[in-house]
C-alpha positions, 0 to 999 in steps of 0.5 A: 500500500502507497503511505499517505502524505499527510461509539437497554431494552429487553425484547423478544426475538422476532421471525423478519418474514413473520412481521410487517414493517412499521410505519415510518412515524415509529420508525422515526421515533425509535430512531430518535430514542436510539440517538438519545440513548447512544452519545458518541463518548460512550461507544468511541473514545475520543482520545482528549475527551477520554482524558478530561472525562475519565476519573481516576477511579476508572475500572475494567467491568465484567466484559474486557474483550469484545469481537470487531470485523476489521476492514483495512485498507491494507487487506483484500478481506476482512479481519476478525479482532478482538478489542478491548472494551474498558467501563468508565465513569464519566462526569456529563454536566452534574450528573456523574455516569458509568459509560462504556469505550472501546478501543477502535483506533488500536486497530486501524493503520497508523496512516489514519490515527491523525483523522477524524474517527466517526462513529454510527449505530446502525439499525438492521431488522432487529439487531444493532451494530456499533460502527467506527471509521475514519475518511480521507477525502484527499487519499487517492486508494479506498479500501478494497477489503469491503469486495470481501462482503459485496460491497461496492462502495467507495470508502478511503479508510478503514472500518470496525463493526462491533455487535449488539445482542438482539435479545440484550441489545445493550450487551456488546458480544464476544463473538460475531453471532450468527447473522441472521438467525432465521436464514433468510440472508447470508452473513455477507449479505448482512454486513454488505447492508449494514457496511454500506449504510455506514460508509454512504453516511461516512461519505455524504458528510465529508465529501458533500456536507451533509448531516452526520447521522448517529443513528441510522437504519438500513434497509 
């Protein structure tokens, strides 16, 4: 590769071809709830944040590890990793919180550790996925490990998904979980949605000003 110059509600799982889809008002409402429940600190450390907002009675909680699909600029398919997921307690405003961060920069190339580190909760059928990728506009290459799952979309960086239960939906898995679980797609199909949500919504934002979404739901 030529170097560069320069991140809980309980609820019962459903068969995706035995429900109708909701109506876009309870669409638009859960996603705005979703936003108001997942701020960017708590799911991707900002490295300066994470100095002026972690005490230093910080403690590692019950799950240290956690299972990400790495897609890297340098490679042709994807990764499996394992990060590290640390809990903290964090002063927002009056109200002193314990949140969660996981460690996605200790996994992109060094090239990108300088850019910006976006970070998206993308919503597909009944499960949630936590989504973290840096852009560079500038850079000439984009990232070809995406090929491996289908997706065909332009991305100039590198990307790591991380996986909600969809039964505990606030609870970060371990390992990658078998998607879905009805059959109805394959795994790759799956990531191919998901991953091009993010990376259209990555993309809208640099390359042509457009809006940021937290949350997004694809389809």
């Amino acid at each position: 590769m030529v170097k560069r110059s320069h991140q809980s509600r309980r609820t019962s799982v459903r068969s995706i071809s035995s429900s109708p889809s909701p109506p876009p008002s309870l669409v638009r409402q859960e996603l705005k709830e979703l936003e108001d429940r997942f701020p960017l600190y708590s799911a991707v450390p900002d490295f300066q944040a994470d100095k002026k907002d972690a005490q230093v009675d910080d403690y590692f909680g019950e799950d240290t590890t956690i299972c990400a699909l790495y897609f890297g600029l340098e490679y042709s398919d994807l990764q499996k990793r394992t990060l590290d997921l640390k809990t903290v307690h964090t002063t927002v405003g009056t109200q002193k919180s314990i949140v969660r961060l996981i460690d996605f920069r200790s996994e992109f190339a060094f090239d990108f550790s300088a850019d910006k580190l976006y970070i998206a909760l993308v919503v597909f059928e009944y499960r949630r996925y936590a989504i973290a990728g840096t852009y560079d506009k500038d850079m000439a290459e984009h990232n070809m490990s995406l090929y491996s799952i289908g997706c065909h979309e332009i991305y100039k960086g590198d990307i790591a998904i991380c996986f909600y239960g969809q039964v505990q939906q606030s609870r970060l898995l371990r390992g990658v979980p078998k998607l879905p679980r009805d059959g109805t797609m394959s795994q790759s199909e799956v990531l191919e949605k998901v991953t091009s949500a993010f990376v259209r919504n990555v993309r809208g934002h640099v390359e042509d000003g457009l809006p940021f979404k937290r949350v997004i739901r694809a389809v």
